[in-house]
N, C-alpha and C positions, 0 to 999 in steps of 0.2 A: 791393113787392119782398119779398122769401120766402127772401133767401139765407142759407145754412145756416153758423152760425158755431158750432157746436159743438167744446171741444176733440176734440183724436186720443184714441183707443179710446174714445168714446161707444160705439161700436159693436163687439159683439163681434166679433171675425176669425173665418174659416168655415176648415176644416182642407183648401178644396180647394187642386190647384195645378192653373196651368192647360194644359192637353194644348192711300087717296090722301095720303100724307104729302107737302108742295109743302117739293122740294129743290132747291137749283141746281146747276149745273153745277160740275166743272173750271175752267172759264173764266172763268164769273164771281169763284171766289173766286181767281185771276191777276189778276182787274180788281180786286180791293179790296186786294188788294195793291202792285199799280203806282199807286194813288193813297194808298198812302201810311197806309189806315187800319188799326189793330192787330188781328192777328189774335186772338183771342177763343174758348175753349173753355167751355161750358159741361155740368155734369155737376147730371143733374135727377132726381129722383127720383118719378115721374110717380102719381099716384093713380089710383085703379081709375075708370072712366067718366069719366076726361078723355081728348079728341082730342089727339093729337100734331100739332098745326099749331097757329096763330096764328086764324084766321078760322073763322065755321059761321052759316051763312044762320039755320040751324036752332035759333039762340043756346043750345047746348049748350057745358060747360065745353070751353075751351082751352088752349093755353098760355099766352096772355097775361093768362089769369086769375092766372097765378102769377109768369110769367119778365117782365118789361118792358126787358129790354137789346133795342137795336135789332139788325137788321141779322145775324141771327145763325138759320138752319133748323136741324132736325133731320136727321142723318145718321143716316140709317136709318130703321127705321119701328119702331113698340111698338103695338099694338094698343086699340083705346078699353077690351078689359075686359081686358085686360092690366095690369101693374103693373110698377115698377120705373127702371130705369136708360135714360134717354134722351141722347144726347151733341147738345148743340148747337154751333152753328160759324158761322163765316165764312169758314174757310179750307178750297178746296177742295183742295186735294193732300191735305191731314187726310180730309176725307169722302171724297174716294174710296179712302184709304188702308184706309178705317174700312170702307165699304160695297161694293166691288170685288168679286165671286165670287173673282177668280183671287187676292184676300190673303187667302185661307180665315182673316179674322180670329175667334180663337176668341169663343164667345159661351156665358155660363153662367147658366144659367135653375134655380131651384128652384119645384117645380110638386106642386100637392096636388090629388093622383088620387082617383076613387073607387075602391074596392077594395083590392089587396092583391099588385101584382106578384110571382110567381116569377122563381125565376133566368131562366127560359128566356124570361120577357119583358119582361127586363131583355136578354139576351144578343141578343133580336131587332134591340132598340135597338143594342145595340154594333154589329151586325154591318151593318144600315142595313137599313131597309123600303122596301116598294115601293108609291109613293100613286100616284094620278093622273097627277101630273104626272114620273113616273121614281121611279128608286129615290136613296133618300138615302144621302149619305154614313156610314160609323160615326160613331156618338156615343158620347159619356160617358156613362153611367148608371149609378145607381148608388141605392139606397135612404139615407134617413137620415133623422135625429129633426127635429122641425120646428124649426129655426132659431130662438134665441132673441131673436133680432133685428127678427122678421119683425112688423110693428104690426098691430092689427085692421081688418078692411075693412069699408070701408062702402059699400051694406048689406052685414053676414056672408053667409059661405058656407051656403047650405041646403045643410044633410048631413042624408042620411037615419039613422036610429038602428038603422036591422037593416043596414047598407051600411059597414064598416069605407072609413077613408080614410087614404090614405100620402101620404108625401111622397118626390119624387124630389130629387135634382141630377140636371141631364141639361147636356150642355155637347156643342156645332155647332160648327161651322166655316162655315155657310152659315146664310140666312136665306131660306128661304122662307114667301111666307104663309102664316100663319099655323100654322106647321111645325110647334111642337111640340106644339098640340091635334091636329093632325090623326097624330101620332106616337101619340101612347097611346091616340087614339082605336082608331086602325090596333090595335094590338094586345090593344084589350078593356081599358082602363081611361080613362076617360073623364077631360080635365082641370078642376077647378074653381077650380083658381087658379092663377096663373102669375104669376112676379115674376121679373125679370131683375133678376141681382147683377151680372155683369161682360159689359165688351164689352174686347178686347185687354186691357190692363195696367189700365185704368179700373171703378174697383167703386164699389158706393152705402156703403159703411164709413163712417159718421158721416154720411149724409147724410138727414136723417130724410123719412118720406113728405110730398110737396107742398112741399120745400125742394130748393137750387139750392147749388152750389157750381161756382165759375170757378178754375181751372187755366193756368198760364203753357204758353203755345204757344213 
């Protein structure tokens, strides 16, 4: 077990404010309730080329390389090269609170682009693009220095050396797949990292990468 027992402000605070992953039902977390067993949050810190589930025929890392509480999925989804903040549960009224379209719950991602956004595509972001599958809601965007918080990945980012690289906050209210590469792809800046800091009121603040921390429901 890997759970995160670091004191408060390990982690520096960030100056924003906020504007096939196998999940169950509503239902079932009603059933794990009317028997009686505690509901359970957990708040994970996911590393780069881990799957967000429990199981992989393919014996590639999962969660239960790190997390071993039973009885508790991922609400929502985080992508295998994705990084950052995943919520696990039992309780579903929580997950669908947490994953529902219609609780546009806010979601804050810091994302290291190739290139060099302008305003005007940063403004595209705010005002919302139009992918494949419809056009997206406005987003946050916003340019800023790379987070001193943020750990090294493994393996690092290939950046090229003639190719400058920025970093965004970008903050949704929706989650589609994989929404926000295909967001700065959409507008000419391609993403090479992505790490989610918050989902609602829930941030990775002291929780170091491949470390867990549980939260009274």
């Amino acid at each position: 077990m890997r759970e995160s027992t670091l004191p408060e402000n390990t982690m520096n605070k960030t100056s924003f404010r906020n504007p096939q992953v196998k999940r169950f039902s509503s239902k079932q977390g009603t059933k794990n309730s009317k028997t009686g067993g505690p509901k359970r949050l957990i708040l994970f810190n996911k590393p780069y080329d881990v799957l967000p589930q429990f199981t992989d025929d393919a014996g590639r890392q999962t969660l239960k390389d790190y997390i071993s509480v039973p009885g508790v999925y991922a609400a929502g989804r985080l992508d295998r090269d994705s990084e950052g903040l995943l919520l696990l549960t039992n309780d579903g009224k929580l997950q669908a609170t947490l994953t529902q379209p219609g609780k546009r719950t806010s979601k804050i991602y810091f994302v290291q682009v190739e290139g060099e956004p302008d305003e005007a595509a940063l403004e595209a972001l705010r005002n919302g693009v139009t992918l494949k599958d419809g056009p997206t809601l406005p987003a946050g965007a916003e340019i800023v220095t790379e987070p001193v918080w943020i750990w090294p990945r493994t393996p690092p980012i290939r950046e090229r050396k003639s190719i400058p690289v920025s970093w965004l906050k970008i903050t949704l209210c929706e989650g589609r797949n994989r929404q926000v590469r295909r967001m700065t792809a959409h507008i000419g800046f391609p993403t090479l990292r992505l790490i989610r800091y918050a989902i609602g009121p829930y941030t990775l603040e002291n929780i170091p990468c491949g470390e867990w921390r549980e939260l009274p429901v």
